[in-house]
C-alpha angles and dihedrals in degrees: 000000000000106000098238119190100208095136085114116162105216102274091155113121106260086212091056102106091020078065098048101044088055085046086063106039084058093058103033088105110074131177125230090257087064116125110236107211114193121201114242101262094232091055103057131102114208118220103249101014125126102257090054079050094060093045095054088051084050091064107036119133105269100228092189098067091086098046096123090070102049129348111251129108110195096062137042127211106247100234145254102074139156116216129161112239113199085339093307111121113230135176121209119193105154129028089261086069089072093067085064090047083051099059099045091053087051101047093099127036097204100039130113101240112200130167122211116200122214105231131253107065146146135231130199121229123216084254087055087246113144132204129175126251131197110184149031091243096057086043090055086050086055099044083046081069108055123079115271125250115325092349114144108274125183095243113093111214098168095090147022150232112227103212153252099062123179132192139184125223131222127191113196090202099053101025090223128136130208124174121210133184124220122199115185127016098279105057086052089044086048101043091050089047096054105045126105136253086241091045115097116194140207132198121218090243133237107055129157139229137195125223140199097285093051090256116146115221128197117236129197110166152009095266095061090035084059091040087050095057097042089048094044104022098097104017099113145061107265100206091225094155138094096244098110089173093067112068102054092113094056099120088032123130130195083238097048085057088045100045082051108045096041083043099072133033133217109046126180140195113256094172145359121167116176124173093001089297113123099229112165089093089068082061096053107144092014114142122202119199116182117198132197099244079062096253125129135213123198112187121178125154100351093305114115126199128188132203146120149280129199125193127204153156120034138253120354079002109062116121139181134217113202115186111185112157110241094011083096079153093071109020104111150104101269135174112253091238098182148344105213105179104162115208096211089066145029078245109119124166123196110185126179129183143191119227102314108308108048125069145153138188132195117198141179124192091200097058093143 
């Protein structure tokens, strides 16, 4: 799933449209020397039409990104806020807070995580609309009310606006033009949501967008702005599911894993788990060395094994083969999980897994 960063508080002007609607009451009356300027007709965007439609849905308030925090994907919790995680206090004001929630949840393996919010709150509708609410039982009646997991839901993550944006406005009925700037996805969903059916507007083209893969793509004009959201609309896994743990590779590359596991020698296993057996203990004193031909070396108490390790797919679908002869434990296709290579220490964890029961994770406290 793209990350999208649409938690964004309200920090449009309040007085915007008040400012614009007073802008065009005062030159409504125009003299016959007025100048009439028309909009290019391939550059206008119609109040209602589809493609205002699609750019709305573009910048929805994603109500998965916090997901982490409580399951539900129509609403998001207005930060900051303070909530206890496996009985550790922590207060979350930006999305970067979540990474700490995160880690917390995944310290223990075999451990009941629960997280515990500290009422009032308020939560942020797709439509950017907010209500209060006091308690865990009203949060569960609103969360009643959202799709389930992966379900379709109106809001497009796949792509993004690169802001800022501005757009000029043209009033057929008054002939008057005004230009605003939006900077984040609120101030354009609110801005589509507030024009008028007599109102035509134009975009400051180019503009560019980002889609699921992190590519940047050049827009000129409504019409490609209308073929890029149809083409890349839908071309990504969303992430609407409750399943925080599993988009922690969404930025990852083969050639990240690779940089990082030819770079340092000297790996060990930290955990592998297959078929519910604990199984790291039966690796104690195993060195992995990977090396950037995709071979493998595993040296313990004077003994040496060889073998390989491929590397495919991007993002949330990378996997990994490894193929060591004896090492029937590990030899397998598994799902790059996660890259954790923390900058305060030499400290880096790769883990991988296979469907929800098997991992396994190599790691190396001398990762320079």
């Amino acid at each position: 799933m793209i990350i999208k960063n649409k938690l964004i508080m309200k920090t449009i002007k309040p007085y915007l449209f008040a400012l614009l609607g007073l802008f065009l009451t005062m030159t409504s009356c125009r003299t016959e020397d007025d100048i009439s300027i028309d909009p290019p007709a391939e550059s206008t965007l119609q109040a209602n039409s589809a493609l205002a439609s699609q750019i709305q849905r573009v910048t929805m308030n994603d109500g998965s990104v916090d997901n982490v925090v409580y399951n539900a994907n129509c609403f998001t919790i207005q930060l900051p806020i303070t909530a206890t995680i496996n009985g550790v206090e922590l207060t979350i004001t930006n999305i970067d807070d979540y990474d700490d929630l995160e880690d917390i949840l995944d310290e223990f393996d075999d451990d009941d995580d629960n997280v515990v919010i500290n009422f009032p709150i308020t939560i942020i509708f797709s439509d950017y609309s907010e209500i209060q609410v006091n308690s865990l039982d009203q949060l569960e009646d609103y969360a009643d009310d959202c799709n389930d997991e992966n379900e379709f839901d109106d809001d497009i993550e796949c792509l993004d606006f690169v802001y800022p944006i501005s757009a000029s406005v043209f009033n057929t009925n008054n002939e008057v033009i005004a230009t605003l700037t939006f900077t984040n996805d609120y101030d354009l969903y609110e801005f589509i949501d507030d024009i008028d059916e007599d109102d035509l507007i134009g975009f400051e083209f180019p503009i560019s967008i980002i889609i699921a893969d992190g590519a940047e793509i050049v827009i000129n004009n409504f019409n490609q702005l209308d073929d890029a959201i149809d083409d890349f609309g839908d071309d990504c896994d969303e992430d609407d599911d409750y399943d925080y743990d599993d988009d922690d590779c969404t930025n990852c590359t083969p050639s990240q894993l690779e940089s990082i596991l030819t770079a340092c020698s000297g790996w060990y296993i930290d955990e592998l788990e297959r078929n519910d057996t604990d199984l790291e203990d039966n690796y104690t004193g195993y060195l992995f060395n990977f090396s950037t031909d995709n071979t493998v070396t595993v040296t313990w108490t004077g003994n040496t094994a060889n073998g390989t390790w491929t590397t495919s797919g991007n993002g949330n679908n990378i996997t990994v083969t490894f193929d060591i002869p004896g090492f029937d434990d590990i030899n397998s296709t598994w799902n790059l999980h996660e890259i954790d290579n923390d900058d305060d220490d030499n400290e880096v964890e790769v883990s991988f897994e296979i469907g929800d029961d098997d991992e396994l994770e190599f790691k190396n406290n001398n990762c320079n």
